[in-house]
C-alpha angles and dihedrals in degrees: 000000000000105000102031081116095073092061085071091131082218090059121114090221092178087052089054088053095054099043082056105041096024108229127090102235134126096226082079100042087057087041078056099046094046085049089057100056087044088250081130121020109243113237117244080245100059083042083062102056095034085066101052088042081056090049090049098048085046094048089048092053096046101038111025098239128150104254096247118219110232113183 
């Protein structure tokens, strides 16, 4: 599955929200979560972005590298 990742209990899942839909609220963190346990479908969109937060965090872990904001 595409988004077993963000059940990593280390990861900062409200920080997640806010890197894909670009606004610290909880609002967004809960929408996440929903979409997680298939109450809402995820967007192909949201897939998308899901999957280069996912490379940055990676890339972080592995190389040491600041995770760089792109907008």
């Amino acid at each position: 599955m595409i988004t077993a990742w963000l059940n990593n209990p280390y990861l900062n899942l409200a920080e997640v929200a806010t890197r894909l839909y670009g606004s610290n609220s909880r609002m967004y963190t809960q929408r996440l979560r929903k979409k997680m346990t298939k109450a809402l479908p995820f967007e192909a969109w949201e897939i998308h972005e899901l999957e280069r937060i996912k490379q940055d965090i990676l890339s972080h872990i592995q190389h040491g590298h600041p995770v760089v904001e792109t907008t």
